[in-house]
C-alpha positions, 0 to 999 in steps of 0.5 A, a space after each residue: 123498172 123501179 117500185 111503182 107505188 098506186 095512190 088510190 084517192 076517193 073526192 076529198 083525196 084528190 082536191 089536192 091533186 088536181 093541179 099535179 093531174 091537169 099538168 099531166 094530162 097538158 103534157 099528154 094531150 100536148 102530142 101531136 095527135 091531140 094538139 090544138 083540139 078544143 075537147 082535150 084543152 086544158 081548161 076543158 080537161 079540169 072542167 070534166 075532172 071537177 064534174 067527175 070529183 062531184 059524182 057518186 063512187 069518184 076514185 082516182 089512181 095515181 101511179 107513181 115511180 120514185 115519188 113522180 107521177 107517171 099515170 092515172 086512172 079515174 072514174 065513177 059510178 053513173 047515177 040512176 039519174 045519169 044522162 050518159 046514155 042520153 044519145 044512145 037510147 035509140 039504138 041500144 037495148 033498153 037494158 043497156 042503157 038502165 042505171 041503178 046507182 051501182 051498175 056501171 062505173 064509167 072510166 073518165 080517163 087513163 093516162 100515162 105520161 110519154 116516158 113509162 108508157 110501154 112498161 103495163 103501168 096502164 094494165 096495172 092501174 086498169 085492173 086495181 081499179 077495177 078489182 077494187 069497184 063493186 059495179 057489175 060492169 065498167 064503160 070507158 070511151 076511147 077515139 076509134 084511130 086510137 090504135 094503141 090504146 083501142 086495141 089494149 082495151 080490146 085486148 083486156 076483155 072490153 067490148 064495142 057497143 056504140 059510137 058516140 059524141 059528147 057535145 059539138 066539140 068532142 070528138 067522135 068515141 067508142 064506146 066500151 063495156 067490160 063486165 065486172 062480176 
């Protein structure tokens, strides 16, 4: 394989990439698996990604092979304020759901486009980002028949907590948790 180089942009780094970022993600999301669902259309897409440029400890990584994007990995720390656990107060522990500021970073995303994916650019991406996250733990969601990428994740340390919907067009998730320290 060739170099692969990591760009890691904070907010202001990435305005300048969302368009590069929503065509992978349209690519990605093209197969067939997520094809046609509303939740992972492209306008749906740039609607999270420009919410998720606007919240506290933004980061994004862009993995990169002879100057062409092949994946990326973004995320945030969730705010004392957040609502994140919102549908999942009744039935997780109430330590679980109490956020600081600096105790979790949720991972909005991991991609990697079709034609590097099965070269670690998503284990590589997975683990800068978190090396470089000062939270004490790391939430991601991902489909429960996402086979692939479930059981990487499962694989690399993280552990299932809950279920969950993000609106009456998401589909269902699980929910995922590693700690950090």
């Amino acid at each position: 394989m060739r170099a692969m180089s990591m760009r890691r942009c904070a907010a202001s780094g990435t305005t300048g990439l969302v368009d590069a970022v929503v065509r992978m993600h349209a690519e990605i999301y093209a197969e067939p698996r997520f094809g046609g669902d509303p939740y992972f259309a492209d306008r749906s897409f740039r609607d999270r990604l420009m919410i998720g440029l606007r919240q506290p400890g933004f980061e994004l990584l862009l993995a990169e092979l002879a100057g062409e994007p092949a994946g990326c990995f973004y995320g945030w720390a969730l705010p004392s304020y957040t609502r994140w656990w919102t549908p999942l107060k009744d039935t997780l522990p109430s330590g679980m759901t109490a956020e600081t500021g600096d105790r979790t970073v949720f991972i909005q995303e991991i991609m990697v486009r079709a034609p590097w994916r099965g070269r670690g650019i998503a284990r590589r991406m997975h683990d800068d980002f978190l090396t470089g996250r000062s939270e004490e733990r790391a939430l991601l969601c991902v489909q429960p028949d996402n086979e692939p990428a479930r059981s990487a994740y499962l694989r690399w340390g993280w552990e299932w907590v809950a279920t969950t919907r993000f609106g009456a067009q998401s589909p269902v998730f699980d929910c995922l948790v590693k700690p950090l320290r």
